[in-house]
C-alpha positions in Angstrom: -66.8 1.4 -3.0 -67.7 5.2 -2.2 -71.7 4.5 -2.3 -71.5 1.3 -0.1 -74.4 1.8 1.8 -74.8 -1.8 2.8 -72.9 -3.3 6.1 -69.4 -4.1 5.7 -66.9 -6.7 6.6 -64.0 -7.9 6.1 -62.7 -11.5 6.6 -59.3 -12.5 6.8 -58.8 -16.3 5.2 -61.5 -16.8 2.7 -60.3 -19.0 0.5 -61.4 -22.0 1.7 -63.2 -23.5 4.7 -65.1 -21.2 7.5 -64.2 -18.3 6.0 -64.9 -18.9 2.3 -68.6 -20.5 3.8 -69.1 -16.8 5.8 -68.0 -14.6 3.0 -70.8 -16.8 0.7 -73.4 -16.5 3.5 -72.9 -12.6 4.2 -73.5 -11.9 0.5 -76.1 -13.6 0.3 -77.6 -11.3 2.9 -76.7 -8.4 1.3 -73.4 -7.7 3.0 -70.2 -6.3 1.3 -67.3 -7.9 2.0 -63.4 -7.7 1.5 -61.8 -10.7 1.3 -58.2 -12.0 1.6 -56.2 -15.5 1.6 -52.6 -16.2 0.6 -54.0 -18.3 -2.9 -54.9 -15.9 -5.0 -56.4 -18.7 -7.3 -58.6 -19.9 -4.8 -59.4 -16.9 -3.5 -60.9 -16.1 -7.1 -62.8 -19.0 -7.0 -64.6 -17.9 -3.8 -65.7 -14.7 -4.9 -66.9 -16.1 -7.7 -68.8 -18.3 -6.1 -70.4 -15.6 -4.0 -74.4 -15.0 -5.2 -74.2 -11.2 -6.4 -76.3 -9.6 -3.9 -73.9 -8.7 -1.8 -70.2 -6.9 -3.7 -67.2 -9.2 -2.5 -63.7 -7.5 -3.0 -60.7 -10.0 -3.1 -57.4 -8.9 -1.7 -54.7 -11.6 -2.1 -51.7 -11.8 0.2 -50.8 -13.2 3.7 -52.1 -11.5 7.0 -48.2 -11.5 8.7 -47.5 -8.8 6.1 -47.4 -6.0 7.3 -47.8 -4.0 3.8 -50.8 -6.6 3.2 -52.4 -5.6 6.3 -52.4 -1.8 5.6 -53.9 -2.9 2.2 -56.7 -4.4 3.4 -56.7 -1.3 5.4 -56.9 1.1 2.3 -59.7 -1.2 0.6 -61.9 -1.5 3.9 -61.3 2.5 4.5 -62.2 3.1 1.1 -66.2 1.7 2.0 -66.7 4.4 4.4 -67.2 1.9 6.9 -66.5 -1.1 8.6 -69.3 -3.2 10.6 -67.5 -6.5 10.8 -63.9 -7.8 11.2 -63.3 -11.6 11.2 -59.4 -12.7 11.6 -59.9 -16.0 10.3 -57.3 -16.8 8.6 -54.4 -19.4 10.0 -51.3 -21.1 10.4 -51.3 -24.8 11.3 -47.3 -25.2 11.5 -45.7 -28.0 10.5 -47.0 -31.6 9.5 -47.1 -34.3 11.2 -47.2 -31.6 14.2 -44.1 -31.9 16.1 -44.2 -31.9 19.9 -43.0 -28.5 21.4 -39.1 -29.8 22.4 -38.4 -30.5 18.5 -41.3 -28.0 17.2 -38.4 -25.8 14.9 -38.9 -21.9 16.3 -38.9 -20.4 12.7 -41.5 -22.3 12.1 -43.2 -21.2 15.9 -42.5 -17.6 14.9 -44.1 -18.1 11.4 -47.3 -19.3 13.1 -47.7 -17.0 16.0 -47.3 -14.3 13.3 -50.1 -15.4 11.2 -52.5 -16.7 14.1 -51.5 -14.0 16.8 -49.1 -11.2 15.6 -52.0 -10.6 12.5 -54.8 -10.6 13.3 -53.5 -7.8 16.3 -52.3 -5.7 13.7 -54.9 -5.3 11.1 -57.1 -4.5 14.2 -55.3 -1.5 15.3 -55.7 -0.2 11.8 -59.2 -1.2 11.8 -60.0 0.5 15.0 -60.9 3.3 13.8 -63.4 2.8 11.6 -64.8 0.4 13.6 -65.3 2.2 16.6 -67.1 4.8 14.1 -69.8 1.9 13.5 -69.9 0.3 17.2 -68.4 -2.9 14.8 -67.8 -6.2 15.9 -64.5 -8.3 15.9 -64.7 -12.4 15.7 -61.1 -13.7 16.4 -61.1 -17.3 15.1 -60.2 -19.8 18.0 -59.9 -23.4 18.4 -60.1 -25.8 21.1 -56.7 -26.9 21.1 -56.5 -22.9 23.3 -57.7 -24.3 26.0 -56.9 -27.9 25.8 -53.3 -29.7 25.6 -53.7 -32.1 23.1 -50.2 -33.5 22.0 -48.4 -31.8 19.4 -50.5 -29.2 19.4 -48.8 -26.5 21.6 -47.2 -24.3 18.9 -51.3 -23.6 17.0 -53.0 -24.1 20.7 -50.8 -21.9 22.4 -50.7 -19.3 19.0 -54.8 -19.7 19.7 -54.3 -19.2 23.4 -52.9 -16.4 22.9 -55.1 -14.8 20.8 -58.0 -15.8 23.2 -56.8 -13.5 25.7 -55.6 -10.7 23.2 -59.6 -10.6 22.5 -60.4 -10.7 26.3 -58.1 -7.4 26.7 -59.5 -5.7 24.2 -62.5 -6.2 24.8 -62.0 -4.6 28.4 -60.2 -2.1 26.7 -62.8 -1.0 23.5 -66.4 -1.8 25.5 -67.7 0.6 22.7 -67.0 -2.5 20.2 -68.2 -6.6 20.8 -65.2 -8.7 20.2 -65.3 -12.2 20.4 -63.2 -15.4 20.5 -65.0 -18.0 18.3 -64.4 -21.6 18.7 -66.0 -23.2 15.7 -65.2 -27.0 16.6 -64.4 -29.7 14.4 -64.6 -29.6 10.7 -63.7 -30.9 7.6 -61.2 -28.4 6.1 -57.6 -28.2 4.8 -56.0 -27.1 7.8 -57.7 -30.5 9.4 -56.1 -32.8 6.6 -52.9 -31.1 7.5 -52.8 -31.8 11.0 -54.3 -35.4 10.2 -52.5 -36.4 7.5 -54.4 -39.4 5.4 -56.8 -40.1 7.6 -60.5 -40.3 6.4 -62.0 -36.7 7.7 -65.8 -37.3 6.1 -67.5 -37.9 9.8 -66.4 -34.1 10.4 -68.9 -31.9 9.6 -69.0 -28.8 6.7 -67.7 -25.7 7.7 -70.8 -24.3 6.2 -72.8 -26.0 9.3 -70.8 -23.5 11.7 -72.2 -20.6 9.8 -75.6 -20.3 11.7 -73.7 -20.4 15.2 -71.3 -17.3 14.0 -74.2 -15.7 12.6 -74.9 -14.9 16.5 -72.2 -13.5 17.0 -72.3 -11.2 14.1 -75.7 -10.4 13.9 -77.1 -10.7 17.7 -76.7 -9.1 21.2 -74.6 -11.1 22.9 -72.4 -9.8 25.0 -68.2 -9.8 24.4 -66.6 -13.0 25.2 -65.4 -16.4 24.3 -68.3 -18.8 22.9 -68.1 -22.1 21.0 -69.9 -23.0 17.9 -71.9 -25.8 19.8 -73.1 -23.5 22.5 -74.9 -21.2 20.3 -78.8 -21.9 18.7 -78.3 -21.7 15.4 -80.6 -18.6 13.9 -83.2 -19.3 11.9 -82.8 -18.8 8.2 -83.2 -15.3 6.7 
């Protein structure tokens, strides 16, 4: 990882969904990227499933530990630098998602640690590095931040929270762009846990929300909260 000389990321959650379709895309283009998700099987899948353009480091283990975050530290550290963070990776809570009087606050804590509480703390290690390379940070949002859909206060309010941890930063770090990404509706496994046996296939590919966060990552818009469907998709490299 010493002679990395192309630009480097690291993405939280790539397993599977969004995060799995970004770490494929950015190799593609020549990007390095380390990679984590609490399956280490399906994490393996993933990198093998990235083309080999691009070198994709897997790093199993779950963002709300605090040992896992300073590992990811040590691996991103040991490229010499860091272009790109993406905190991806999330909690839904339980299913069928409870309303917030019965929602159990174990469970509450568990997924303001891995929405909120994570993706906080492997920033502050990252900061450095990232500050080095005028980086970019994409915090993974989700419409239910801004909007009170039943049952969805513990992950809404988890996401809410996380909206405005970006906002703050991002007044406090103007050296860096950080962004709160709203990707929309998709067809993923955290969808079929919150929708338990209904038919999903009308939602679209997580892989069609890759052009829109390509803007984020690769253009010059300002810091701020955008949603997938506001942004052009770029044109194919």
């Amino acid at each position: 990882m010493d002679d990395w000389n192309e630009p480097v990321a690291l993405v939280t959650g790539g397993s599977r969904g969004l995060g799995r379709a970004l770490t494929i895309e950015l190799a593609r283009r020549g990007w390095s990227v380390v990679v984590d998700a609490r399956d280490p099987v399906a994490l393996a899948d993933a990198v093998e499933a990235a083309p080999p353009r691009g070198a994709v480091t897997a790093v199993p283990g779950d963002v709300a530990d605090p040992e896992h975050r300073a590992r990811l530290a040590e691996v991103a550290a040991a490229a010499g630098r860091l272009d790109l963070l993406v905190n991806n990776a999330s909690a839904l809570g339980p299913s069928p998602l409870p309303g917030l009087a019965d929602y159990p606050l174990d469970a509450l804590e568990r997924v303001y640690a891995v929405n909120t509480i994570g993706p906080l703390g492997l920033l502050q290690l990252l900061l450095p590095p990232l500050t080095r390379g005028n980086g970019r940070v994409v915090n993974v949002s989700s419409d239910a931040a801004v909007e009170a859909y039943q049952g969805w206060g513990g992950y809404g309010s988890a996401k809410a929270a996380l909206d405005q941890i970006s906002a703050v930063l991002a007044v406090e770090h103007p050296g860096l762009r950080i962004y709160a990404f709203d990707p929309g509706d998709m067809r993923t496994d955290l969808a079929r846990q919150a929708f338990p046996g209904e038919d999903l296939t009308d939602r679209p590919a997580p892989e069609t929300v890759v052009p829109a966060l390509l803007r984020l990552i690769t253009g010059n818009l300002p810091s701020g909260r955008y949603e997938a469907a506001d942004l052009v998709a770029e044109p194919a490299a």
